[in-house]
TORVEX-133341 format. One line per field, with one value per atom (N, C-alpha, C, O): residue number from 0; atom name; x, y, z. Coordinates in steps of 0.05 Angstrom, whole numbers. Layout:
k (NUM;...)
a (CA;...)
east (X;...)
north (Y;...)
up (Z;...)
end
This chain:
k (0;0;0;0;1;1;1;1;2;2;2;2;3;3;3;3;4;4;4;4;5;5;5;5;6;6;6;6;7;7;7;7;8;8;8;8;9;9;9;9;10;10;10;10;11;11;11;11;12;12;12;12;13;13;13;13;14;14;14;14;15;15;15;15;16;16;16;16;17;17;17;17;18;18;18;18;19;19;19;19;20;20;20;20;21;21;21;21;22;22;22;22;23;23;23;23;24;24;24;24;25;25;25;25;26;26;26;26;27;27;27;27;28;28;28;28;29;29;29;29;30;30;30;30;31;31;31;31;32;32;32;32;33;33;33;33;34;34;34;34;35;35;35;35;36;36;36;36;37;37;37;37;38;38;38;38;39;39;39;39;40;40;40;40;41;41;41;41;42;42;42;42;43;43;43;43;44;44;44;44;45;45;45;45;46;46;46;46;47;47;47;47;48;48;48;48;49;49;49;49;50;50;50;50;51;51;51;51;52;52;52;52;53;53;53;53;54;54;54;54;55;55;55;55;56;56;56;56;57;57;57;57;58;58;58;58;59;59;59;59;60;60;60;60;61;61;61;61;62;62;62;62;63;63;63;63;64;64;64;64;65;65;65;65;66;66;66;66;67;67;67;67;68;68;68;68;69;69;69;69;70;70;70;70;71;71;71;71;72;72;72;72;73;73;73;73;74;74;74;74;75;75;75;75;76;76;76;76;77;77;77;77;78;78;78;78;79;79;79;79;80;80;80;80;81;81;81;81;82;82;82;82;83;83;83;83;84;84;84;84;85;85;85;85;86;86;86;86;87;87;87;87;88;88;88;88;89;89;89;89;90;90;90;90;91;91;91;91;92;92;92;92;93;93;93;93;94;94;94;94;95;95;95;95;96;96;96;96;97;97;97;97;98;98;98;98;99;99;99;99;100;100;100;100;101;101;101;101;102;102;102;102;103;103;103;103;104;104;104;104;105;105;105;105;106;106;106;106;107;107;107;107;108;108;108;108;109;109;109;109;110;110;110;110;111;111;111;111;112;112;112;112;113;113;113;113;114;114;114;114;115;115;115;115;116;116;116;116;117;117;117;117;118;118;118;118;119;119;119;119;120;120;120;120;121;121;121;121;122;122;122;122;123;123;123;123;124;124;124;124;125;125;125;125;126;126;126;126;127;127;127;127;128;128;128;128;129;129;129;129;130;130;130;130;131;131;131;131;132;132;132;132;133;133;133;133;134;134;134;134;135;135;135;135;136;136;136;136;137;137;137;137;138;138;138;138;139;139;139;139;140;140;140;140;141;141;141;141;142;142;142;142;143;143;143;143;144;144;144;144;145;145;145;145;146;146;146;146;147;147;147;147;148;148;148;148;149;149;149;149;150;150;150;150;151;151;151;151;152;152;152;152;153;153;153;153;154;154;154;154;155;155;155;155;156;156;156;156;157;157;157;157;158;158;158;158;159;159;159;159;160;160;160;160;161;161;161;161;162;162;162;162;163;163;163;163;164;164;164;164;165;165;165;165;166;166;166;166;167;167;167;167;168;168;168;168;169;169;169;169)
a (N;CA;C;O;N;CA;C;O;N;CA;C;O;N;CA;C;O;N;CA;C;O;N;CA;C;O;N;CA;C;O;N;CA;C;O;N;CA;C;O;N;CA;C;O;N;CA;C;O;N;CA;C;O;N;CA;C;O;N;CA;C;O;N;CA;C;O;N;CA;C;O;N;CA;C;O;N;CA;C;O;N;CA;C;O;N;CA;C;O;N;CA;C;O;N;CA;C;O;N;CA;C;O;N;CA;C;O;N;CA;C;O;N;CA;C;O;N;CA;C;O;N;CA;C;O;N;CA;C;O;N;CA;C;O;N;CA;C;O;N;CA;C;O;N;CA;C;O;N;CA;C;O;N;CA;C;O;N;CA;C;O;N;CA;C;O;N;CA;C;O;N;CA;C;O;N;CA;C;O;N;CA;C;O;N;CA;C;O;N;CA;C;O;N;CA;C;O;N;CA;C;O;N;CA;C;O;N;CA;C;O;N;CA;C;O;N;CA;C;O;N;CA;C;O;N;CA;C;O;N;CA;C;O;N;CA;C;O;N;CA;C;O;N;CA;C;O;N;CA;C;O;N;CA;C;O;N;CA;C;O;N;CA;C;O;N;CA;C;O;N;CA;C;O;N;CA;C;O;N;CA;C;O;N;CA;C;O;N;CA;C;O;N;CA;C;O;N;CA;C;O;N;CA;C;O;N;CA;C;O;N;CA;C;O;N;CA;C;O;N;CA;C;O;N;CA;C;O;N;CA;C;O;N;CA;C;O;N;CA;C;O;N;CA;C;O;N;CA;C;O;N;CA;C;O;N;CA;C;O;N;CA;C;O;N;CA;C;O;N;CA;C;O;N;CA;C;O;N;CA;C;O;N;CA;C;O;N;CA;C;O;N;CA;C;O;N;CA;C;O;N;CA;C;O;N;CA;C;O;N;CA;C;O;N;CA;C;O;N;CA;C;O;N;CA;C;O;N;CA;C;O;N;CA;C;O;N;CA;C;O;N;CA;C;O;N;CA;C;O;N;CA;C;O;N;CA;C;O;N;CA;C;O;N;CA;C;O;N;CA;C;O;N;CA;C;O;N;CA;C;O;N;CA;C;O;N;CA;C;O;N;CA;C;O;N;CA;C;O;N;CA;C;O;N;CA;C;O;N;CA;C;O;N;CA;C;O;N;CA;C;O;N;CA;C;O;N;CA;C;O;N;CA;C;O;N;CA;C;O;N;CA;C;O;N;CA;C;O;N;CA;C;O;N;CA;C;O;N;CA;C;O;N;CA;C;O;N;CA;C;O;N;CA;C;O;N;CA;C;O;N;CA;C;O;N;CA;C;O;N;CA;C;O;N;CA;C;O;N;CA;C;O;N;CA;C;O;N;CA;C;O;N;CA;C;O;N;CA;C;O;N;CA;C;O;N;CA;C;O;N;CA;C;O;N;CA;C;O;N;CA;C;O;N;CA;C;O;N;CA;C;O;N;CA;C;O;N;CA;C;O;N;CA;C;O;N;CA;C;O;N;CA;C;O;N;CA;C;O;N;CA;C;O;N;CA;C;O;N;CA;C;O;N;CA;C;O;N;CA;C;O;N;CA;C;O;N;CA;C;O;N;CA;C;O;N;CA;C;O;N;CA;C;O;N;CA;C;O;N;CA;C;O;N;CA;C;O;N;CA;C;O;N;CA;C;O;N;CA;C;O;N;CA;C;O;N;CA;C;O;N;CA;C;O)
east (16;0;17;10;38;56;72;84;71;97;66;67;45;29;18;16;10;18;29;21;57;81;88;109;59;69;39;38;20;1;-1;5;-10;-3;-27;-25;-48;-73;-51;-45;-35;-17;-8;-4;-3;20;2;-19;7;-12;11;34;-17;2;-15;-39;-7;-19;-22;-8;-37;-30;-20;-23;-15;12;6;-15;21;20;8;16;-15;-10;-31;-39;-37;-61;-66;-83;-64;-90;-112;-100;-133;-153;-153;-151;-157;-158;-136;-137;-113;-84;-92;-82;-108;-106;-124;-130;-135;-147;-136;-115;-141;-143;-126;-125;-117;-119;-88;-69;-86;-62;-61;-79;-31;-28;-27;-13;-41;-26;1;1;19;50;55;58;58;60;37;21;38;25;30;41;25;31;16;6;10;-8;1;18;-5;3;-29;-31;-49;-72;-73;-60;-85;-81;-84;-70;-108;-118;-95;-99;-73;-49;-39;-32;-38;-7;-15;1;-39;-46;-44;-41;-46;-50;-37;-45;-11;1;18;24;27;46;25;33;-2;-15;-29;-50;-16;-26;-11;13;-23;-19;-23;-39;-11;-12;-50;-68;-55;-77;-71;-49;-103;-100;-129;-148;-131;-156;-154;-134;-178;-185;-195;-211;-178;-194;-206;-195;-225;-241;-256;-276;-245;-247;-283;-290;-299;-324;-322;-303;-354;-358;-355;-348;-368;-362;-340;-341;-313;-293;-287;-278;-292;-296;-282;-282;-272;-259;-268;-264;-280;-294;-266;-255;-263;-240;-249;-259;-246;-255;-230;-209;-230;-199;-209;-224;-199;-198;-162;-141;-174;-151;-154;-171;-132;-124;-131;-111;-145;-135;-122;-118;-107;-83;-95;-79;-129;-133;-140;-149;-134;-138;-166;-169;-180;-215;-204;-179;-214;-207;-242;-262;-236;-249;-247;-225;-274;-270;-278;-285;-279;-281;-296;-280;-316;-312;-326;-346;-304;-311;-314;-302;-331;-323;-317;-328;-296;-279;-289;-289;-299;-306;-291;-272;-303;-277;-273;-291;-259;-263;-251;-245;-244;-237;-216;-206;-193;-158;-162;-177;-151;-145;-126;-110;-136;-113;-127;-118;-152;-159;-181;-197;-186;-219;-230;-218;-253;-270;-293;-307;-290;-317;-314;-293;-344;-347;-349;-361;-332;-330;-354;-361;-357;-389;-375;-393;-357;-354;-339;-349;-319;-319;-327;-314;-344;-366;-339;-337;-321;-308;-308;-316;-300;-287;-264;-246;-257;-237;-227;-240;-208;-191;-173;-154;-168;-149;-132;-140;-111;-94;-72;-58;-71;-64;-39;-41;-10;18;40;57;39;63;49;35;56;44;64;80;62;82;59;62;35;10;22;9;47;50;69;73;75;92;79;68;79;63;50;58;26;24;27;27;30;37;8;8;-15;-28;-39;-43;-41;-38;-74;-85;-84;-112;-114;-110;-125;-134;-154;-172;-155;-183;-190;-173;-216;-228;-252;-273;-250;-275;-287;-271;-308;-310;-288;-276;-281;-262;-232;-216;-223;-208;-192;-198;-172;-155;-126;-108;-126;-107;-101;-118;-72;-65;-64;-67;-59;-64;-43;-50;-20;-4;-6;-2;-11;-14;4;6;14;41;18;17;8;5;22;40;22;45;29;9;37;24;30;16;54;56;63;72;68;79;102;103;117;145;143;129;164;167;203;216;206;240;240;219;263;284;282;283;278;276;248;247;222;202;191;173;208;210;217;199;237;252;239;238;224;202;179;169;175;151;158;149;178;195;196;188;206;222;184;182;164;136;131;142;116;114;132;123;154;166;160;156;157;151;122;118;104;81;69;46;93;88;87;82;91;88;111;125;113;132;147;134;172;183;178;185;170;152;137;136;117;86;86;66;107;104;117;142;98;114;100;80;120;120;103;108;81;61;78;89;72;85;63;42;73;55;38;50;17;6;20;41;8;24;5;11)
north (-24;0;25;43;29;43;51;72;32;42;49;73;40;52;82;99;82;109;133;156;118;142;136;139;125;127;149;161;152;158;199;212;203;236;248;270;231;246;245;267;225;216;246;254;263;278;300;304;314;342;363;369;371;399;427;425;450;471;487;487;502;529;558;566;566;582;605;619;612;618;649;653;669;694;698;720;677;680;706;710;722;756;745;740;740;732;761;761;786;802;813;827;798;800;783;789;762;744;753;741;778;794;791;779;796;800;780;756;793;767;756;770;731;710;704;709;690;669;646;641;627;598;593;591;590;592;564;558;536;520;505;516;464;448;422;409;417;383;368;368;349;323;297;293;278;244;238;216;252;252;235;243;216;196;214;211;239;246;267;277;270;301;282;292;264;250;248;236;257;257;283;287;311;328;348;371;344;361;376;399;358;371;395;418;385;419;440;453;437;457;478;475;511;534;548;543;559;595;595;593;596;611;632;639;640;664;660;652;665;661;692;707;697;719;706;688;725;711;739;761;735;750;745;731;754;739;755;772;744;745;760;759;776;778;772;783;734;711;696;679;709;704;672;651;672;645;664;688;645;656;651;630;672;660;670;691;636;644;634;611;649;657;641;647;621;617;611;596;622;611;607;619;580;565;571;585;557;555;528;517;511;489;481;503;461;458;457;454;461;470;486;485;511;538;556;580;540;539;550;549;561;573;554;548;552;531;550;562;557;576;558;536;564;551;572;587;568;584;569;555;579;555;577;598;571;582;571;555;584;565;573;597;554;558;559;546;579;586;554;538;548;525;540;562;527;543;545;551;543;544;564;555;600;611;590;572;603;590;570;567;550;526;532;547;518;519;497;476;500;465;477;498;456;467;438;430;429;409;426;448;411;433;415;393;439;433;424;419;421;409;386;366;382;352;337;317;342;329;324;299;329;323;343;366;327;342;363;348;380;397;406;424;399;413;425;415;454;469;478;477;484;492;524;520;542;558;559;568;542;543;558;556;577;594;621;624;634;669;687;687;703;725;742;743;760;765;790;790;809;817;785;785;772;756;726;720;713;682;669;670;657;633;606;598;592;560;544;540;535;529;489;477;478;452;441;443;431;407;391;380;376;344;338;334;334;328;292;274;288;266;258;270;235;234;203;191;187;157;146;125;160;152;150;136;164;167;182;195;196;218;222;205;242;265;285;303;289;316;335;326;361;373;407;422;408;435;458;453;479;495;522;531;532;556;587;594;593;621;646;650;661;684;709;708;732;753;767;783;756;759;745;730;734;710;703;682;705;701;699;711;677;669;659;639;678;664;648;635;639;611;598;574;627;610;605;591;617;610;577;562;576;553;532;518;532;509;498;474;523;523;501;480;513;488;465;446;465;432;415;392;429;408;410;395;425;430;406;386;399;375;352;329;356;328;323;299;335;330;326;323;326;322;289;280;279;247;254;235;276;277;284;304;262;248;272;290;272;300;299;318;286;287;296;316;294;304;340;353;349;371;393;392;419;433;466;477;469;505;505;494;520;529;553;575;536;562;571;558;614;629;625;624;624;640;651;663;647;658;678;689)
up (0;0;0;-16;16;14;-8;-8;-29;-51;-64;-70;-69;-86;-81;-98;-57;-47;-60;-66;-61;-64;-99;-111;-110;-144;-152;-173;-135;-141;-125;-105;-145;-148;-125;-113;-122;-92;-77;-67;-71;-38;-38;-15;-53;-47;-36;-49;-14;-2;-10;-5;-27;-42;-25;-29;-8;1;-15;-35;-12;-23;-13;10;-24;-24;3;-1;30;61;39;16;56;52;27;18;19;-13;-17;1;-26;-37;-56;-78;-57;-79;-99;-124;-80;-106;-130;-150;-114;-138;-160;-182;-159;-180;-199;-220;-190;-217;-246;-248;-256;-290;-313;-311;-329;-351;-346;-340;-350;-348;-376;-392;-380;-402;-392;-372;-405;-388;-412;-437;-394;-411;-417;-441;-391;-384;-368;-353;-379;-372;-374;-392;-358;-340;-332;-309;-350;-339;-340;-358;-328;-337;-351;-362;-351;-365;-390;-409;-391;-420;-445;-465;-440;-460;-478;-500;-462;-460;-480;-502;-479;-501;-523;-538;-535;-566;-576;-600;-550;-562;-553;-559;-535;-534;-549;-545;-571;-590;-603;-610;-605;-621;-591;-588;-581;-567;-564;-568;-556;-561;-536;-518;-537;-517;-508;-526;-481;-492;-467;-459;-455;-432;-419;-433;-389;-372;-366;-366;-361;-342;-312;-307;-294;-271;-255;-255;-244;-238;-199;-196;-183;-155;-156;-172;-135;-144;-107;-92;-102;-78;-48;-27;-61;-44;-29;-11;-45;-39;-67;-58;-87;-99;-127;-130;-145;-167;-196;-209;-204;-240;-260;-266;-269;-281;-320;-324;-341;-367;-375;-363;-393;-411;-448;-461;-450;-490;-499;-499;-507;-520;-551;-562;-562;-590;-600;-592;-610;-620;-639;-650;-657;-663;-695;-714;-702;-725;-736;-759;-715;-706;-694;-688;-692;-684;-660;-660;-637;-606;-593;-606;-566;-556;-530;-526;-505;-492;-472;-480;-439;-425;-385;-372;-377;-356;-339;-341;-313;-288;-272;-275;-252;-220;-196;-182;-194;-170;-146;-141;-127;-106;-78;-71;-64;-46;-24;-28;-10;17;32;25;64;88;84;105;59;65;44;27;38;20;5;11;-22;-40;-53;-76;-45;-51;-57;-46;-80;-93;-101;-101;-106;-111;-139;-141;-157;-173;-197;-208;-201;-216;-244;-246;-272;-295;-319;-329;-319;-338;-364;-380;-374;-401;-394;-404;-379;-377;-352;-346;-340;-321;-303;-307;-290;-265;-240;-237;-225;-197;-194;-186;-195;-185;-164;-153;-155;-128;-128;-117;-142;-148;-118;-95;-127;-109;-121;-141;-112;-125;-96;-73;-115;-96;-95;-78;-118;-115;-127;-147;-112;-142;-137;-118;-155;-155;-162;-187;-157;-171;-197;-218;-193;-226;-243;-267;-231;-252;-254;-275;-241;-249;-224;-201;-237;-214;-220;-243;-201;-211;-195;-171;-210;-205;-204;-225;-181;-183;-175;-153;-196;-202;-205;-227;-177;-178;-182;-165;-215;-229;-223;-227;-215;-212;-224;-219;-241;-258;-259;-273;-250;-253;-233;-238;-208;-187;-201;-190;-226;-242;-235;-255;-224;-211;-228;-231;-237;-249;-247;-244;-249;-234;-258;-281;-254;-277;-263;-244;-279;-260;-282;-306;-274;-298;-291;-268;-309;-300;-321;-344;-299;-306;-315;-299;-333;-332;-338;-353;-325;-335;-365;-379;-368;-409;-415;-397;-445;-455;-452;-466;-444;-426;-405;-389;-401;-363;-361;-368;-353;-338;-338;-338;-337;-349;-311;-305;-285;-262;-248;-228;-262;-261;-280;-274;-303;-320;-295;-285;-290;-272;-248;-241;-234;-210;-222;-213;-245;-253;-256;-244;-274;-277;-253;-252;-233;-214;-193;-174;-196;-178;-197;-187;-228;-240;-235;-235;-231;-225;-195;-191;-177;-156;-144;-120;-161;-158;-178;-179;-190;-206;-230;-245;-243;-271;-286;-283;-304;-321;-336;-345;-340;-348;-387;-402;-393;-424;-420;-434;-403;-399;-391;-386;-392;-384;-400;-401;-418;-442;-433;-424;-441;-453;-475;-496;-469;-492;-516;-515;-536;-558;-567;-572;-572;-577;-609;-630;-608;-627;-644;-639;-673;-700;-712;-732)
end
């Protein structure tokens, strides 16, 4: 039970980040970088693209976050969730209406003008995948915000293939 444990990516308790501000995480992001062991990532990562979320912290303390992607036959595919606040700043919960799962976001590192490094344990059919996503506030991210993600994905079970730098938009 133990070594399975320590191959499986729930075992690992990821926090989120001491000190949270919800209203820094205002306005529009790029997602730069992404990381999954996700079956579905290995067909389609090579076409994937730059996109950008708006996030928008709500009254309630809960976060409506806007994203439009690129797809790799140039069609854009849009997406909006609301993240629900729980009792730990930093942590959100919200089932996503387009692929019918569970979400347990964790928002672990921010810099709120320069990036956040955002970590999701998506669960679907008792199915569990992690999902790390590298926010930037422009399309560029340091070579030591790069590395932060690398070694946050390797340390969370996901395979150092599984994890790429989004290239921009043409």
């Amino acid at each position: 039970g133990v070594l399975l444990c320590a191959t499986l990516v729930a075992c690992v308790n990821v926090m989120p980040q001491k000190d949270f501000n919800l209203e820094k995480m205002a306005g529009k992001w790029w997602v730069v970088g992404f990381a999954t062991n996700a079956k579905w990532f290995m067909n389609r990562k090579a076409g994937m693209k730059m996109g950008t979320s708006m996030m928008l912290p709500t009254a309630g303390g809960s976060l409506d976050i806007s994203s439009a992607m690129r797809n790799s036959d140039g069609s854009c595919w849009r997406m909006t969730e609301l993240a629900k606040k729980t009792d730990i700043p930093g942590r959100f919960t919200f089932i996503s209406q387009r692929w019918n799962n569970e979400n347990d976001m964790r928002v672990v590192a921010v810099q709120y003008d320069d990036f956040a490094l955002i970590h999701t344990i998506k669960t679907k059919h008792g199915v569990t995948d992690v999902l790390n996503k590298l926010f930037s506030r422009t399309p560029e991210v340091s070579a030591d915000v790069q590395k932060k993600f690398m070694q946050f994905s390797l340390d969370t079970g996901i395979l150092s293939g599984n994890i790429v730098f989004l290239p921009k938009e043409r």
